[in-house]
C-alpha positions in Angstrom: -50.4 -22.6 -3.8 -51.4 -26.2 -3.7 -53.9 -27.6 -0.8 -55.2 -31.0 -0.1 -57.0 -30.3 2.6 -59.8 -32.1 3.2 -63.1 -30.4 4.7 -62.6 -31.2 8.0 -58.8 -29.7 8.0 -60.4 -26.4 6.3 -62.8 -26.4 9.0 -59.7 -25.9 11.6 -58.5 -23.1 9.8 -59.3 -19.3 9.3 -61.6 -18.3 6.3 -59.5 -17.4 3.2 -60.9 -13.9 3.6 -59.3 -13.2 6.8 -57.2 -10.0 7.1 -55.4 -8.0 9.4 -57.0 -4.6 10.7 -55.6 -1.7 12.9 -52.6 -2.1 14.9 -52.0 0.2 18.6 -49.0 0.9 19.0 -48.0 2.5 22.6 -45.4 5.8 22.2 -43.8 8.2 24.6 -45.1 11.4 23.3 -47.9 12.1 20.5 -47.0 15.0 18.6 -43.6 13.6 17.6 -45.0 10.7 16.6 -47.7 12.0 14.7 -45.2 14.4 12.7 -43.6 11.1 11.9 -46.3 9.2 10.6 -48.0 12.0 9.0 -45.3 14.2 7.5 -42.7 11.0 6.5 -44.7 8.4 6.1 -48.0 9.8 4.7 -50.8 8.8 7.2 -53.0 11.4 7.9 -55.0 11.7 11.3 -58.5 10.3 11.2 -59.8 10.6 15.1 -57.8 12.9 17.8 -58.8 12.4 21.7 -56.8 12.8 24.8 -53.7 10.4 24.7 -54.6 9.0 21.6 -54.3 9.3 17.8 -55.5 7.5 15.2 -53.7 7.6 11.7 -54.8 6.0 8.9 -54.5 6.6 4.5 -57.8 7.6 3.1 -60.2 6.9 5.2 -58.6 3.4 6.1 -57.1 3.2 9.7 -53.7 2.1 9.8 -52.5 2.8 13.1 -54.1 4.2 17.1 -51.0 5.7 19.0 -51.8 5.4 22.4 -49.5 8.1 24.3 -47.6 6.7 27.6 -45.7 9.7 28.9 -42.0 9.3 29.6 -42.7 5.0 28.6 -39.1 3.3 27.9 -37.9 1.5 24.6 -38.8 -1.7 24.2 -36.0 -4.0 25.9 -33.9 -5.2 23.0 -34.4 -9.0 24.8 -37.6 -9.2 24.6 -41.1 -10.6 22.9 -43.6 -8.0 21.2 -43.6 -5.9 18.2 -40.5 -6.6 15.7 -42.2 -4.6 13.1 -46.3 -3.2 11.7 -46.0 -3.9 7.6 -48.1 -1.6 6.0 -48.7 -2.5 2.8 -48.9 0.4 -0.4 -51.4 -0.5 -3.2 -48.3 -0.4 -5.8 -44.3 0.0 -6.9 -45.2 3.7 -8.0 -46.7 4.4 -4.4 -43.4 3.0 -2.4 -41.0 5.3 -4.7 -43.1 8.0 -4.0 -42.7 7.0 -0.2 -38.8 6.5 -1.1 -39.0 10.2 -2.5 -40.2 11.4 0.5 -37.8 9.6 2.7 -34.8 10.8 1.1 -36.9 14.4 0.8 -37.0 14.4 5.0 -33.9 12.6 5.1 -35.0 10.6 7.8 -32.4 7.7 9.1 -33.8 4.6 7.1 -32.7 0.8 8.5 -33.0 -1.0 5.4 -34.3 -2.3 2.2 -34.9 -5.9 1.0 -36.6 -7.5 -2.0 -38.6 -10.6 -0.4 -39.6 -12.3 -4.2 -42.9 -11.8 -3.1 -42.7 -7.9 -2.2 -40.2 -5.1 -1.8 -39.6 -3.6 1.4 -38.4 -0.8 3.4 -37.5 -0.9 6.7 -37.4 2.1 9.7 -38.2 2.9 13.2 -40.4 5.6 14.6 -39.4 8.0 17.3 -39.7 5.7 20.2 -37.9 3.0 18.2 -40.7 0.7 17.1 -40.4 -1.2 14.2 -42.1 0.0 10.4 -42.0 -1.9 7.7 -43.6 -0.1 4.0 -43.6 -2.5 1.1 -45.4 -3.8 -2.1 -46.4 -6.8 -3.1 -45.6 -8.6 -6.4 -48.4 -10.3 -8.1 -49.7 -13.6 -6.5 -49.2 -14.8 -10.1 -45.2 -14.3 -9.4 -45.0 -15.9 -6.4 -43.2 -19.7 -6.2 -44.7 -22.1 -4.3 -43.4 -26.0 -3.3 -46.2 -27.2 -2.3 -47.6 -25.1 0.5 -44.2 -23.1 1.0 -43.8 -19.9 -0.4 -40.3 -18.5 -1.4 -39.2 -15.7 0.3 -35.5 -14.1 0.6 -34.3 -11.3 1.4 -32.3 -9.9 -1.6 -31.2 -6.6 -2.5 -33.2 -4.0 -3.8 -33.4 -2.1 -6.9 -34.5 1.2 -5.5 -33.4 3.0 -9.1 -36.1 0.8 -10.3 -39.0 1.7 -8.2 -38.1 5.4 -8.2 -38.2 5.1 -12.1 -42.0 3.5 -11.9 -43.0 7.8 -10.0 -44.1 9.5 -13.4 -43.2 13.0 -11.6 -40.4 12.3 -9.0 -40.4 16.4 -8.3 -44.4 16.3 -7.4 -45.3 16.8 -3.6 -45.6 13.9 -1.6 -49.2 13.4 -1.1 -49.3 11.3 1.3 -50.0 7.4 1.3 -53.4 6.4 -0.8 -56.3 5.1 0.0 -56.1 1.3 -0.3 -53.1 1.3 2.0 -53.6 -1.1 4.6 -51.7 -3.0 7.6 -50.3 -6.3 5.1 -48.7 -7.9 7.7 -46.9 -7.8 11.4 -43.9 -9.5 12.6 -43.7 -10.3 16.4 -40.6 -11.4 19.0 -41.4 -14.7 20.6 -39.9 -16.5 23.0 -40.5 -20.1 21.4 -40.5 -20.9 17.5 -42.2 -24.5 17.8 -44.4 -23.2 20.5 -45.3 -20.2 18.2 -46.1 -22.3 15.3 -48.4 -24.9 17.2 -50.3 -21.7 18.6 -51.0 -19.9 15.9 -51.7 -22.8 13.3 -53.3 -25.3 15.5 -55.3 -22.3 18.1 -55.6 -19.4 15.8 -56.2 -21.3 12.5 -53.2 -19.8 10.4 -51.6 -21.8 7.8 -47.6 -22.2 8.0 -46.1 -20.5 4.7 -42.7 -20.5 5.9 -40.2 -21.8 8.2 -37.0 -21.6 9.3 -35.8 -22.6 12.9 -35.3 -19.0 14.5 -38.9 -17.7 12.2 -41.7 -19.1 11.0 -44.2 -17.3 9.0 -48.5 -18.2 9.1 -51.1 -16.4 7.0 -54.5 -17.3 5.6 -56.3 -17.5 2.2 -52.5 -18.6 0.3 -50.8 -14.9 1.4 -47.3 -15.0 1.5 -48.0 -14.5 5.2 -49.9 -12.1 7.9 -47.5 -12.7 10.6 -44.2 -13.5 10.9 -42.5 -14.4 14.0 -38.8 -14.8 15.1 -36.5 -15.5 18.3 -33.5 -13.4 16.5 -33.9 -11.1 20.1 -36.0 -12.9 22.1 -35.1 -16.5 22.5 -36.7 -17.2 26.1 -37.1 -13.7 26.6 -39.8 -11.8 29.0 -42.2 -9.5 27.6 -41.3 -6.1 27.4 -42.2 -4.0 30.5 -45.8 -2.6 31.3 -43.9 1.0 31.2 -42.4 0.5 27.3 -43.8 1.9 24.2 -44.8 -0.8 21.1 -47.7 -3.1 20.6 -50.7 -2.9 22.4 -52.8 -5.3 20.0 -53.4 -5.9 16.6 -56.4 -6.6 14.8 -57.5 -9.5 12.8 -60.6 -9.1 10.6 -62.8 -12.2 10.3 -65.3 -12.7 7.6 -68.5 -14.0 9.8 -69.4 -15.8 12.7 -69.2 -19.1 11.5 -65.2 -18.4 11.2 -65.7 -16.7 14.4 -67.2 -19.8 16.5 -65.1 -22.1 15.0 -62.1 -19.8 16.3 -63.5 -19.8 19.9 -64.5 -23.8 19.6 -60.2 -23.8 18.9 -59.2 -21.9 22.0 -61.5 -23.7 24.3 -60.4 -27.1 23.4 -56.8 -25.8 24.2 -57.6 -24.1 27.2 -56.6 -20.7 25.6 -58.1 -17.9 27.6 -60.3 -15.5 25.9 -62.8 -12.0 26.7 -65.4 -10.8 25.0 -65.5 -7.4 24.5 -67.5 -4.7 22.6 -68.2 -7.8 20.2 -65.0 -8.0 19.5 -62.7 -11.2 21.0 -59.5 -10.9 23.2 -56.9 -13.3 22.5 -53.2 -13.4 23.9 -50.4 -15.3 22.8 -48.4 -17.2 24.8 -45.6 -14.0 25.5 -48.9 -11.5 25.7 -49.0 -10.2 22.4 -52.7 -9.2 22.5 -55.0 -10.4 19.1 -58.4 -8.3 18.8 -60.4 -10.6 16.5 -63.9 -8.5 15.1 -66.0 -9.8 12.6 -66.4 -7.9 9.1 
């Protein structure tokens, strides 16, 4: 990736070492959900308390379902969660996930190879949106100028499967080093989107398109992406529907920290301070928890 950006522009935007944390996801009913994320997927639970779950690979959290009894879908026109990416240290690691999938023959919604990663797509019992995937090395990835390619090709899923030395062995579950790589939001607005999370937030644009843009920090192919494919204009989802609560974004010290909050008051962004943490929504009330590392 090539930057010419002088100290001051670097100053307006996130440290390199930024990364995204745990995600909450809201769902209808905990157990089927945890079966799901455990028993398909590979999580295993870290923390168990009334109403609430948290699943994670190793010791890493990945994910705190929040139970809402009897909560809806989320409206198909609407902003909010289009997908959590979590990402698996390595090609071996998504057959073995693959393996497991077609093991539990549980409905999958697609596969796409993105030039920078591979990628499987799925929904969870209440319909929110899971994406698992690999990355290629940063050494393979084409960049013009600050754009990254990305496509979304088709996969060679003989190929991964090939890289599992035992494809009869037990799945054992997702590996420590598995962590949340990236999310993809519904917004209402894709120039609005951009302006707010490059020029507020501090993200770099990677890629655009007009109906999805995607931002990330430190030259990843991105940490969010964001698209109007079913929520051009649209409301948020209702109070009463499962999907995303907030997502975490890891900062590397304060000085990236009061910078950030230096950002949202100059553009009148609301903001709360909580538990050290910082409590950002977007402008369709997708909810940011910003802690610092």
């Amino acid at each position: 990736m090539v930057s010419n950006q002088t100290t001051s522009e670097r100053d307006m935007r996130l440290h390199d070492a930024t990364h995204l944390g745990p995600v909450t996801l809201a769902v209808s009913d905990l157990h089927p959900s945890v079966n799901f994320y455990r028993d398909v997927l590979g999580l295993n639970v870290l923390d168990e308390s009334p109403g609430r779950t948290t699943m994670g690979a190793g010791s890493t959290p990945i994910l705190h379902l929040q139970e809402l009894p009897g909560a809806r879908r989320q409206p198909d026109h609407s902003t909010g969660l289009y997908h959590v990416a979590i990402l698996v240290p390595s090609r071996p690691d998504l057959g073995r996930v693959l393996l497991n999938l077609a093991r539990t023959q549980y409905p999958v919604g697609g596969f796409a190879d993105h030039l920078v990663s591979e990628a499987i797509y799925l929904s969870d019992p209440d319909g929110n949106g899971i994406e698992i995937y690999r990355d290629r090395p940063r050494s393979e990835w084409r960049w013009n100028g600050t754009q990254v390619a990305m496509a979304s090709d088709p996969i060679d899923l003989e190929a991964i499967v090939a890289t599992v030395e035992d494809q009869s062995a037990p799945f054992e579950g997702m590996p420590e080093g598995t962590v949340v790589g990236h999310m993809h939001l519904r917004v209402g607005d894709i120039p609005k989107a951009e302006a707010f999370y490059r020029n507020v937030i501090g993200f770099d644009v990677v890629a655009k398109m007009p109906s999805a843009a995607f931002v990330s920090a430190g030259g990843y192919h991105h940490h969010l992406g964001m698209n109007i494919w079913h929520s051009r204009n649209a409301p948020p989802p209702p109070a009463d529907s499962v999907g995303l609560r907030e997502w975490v974004i890891v900062l590397p010290d304060n000085d990236t920290r009061d910078k950030l909050i230096a950002r949202l008051n100059k553009a009148n962004v609301a903001y709360e301070e909580r538990d050290s943490a910082l409590l950002v929504d977007d402008p369709w009330s997708n909810r940011m928890r910003f802690v610092t590392e």
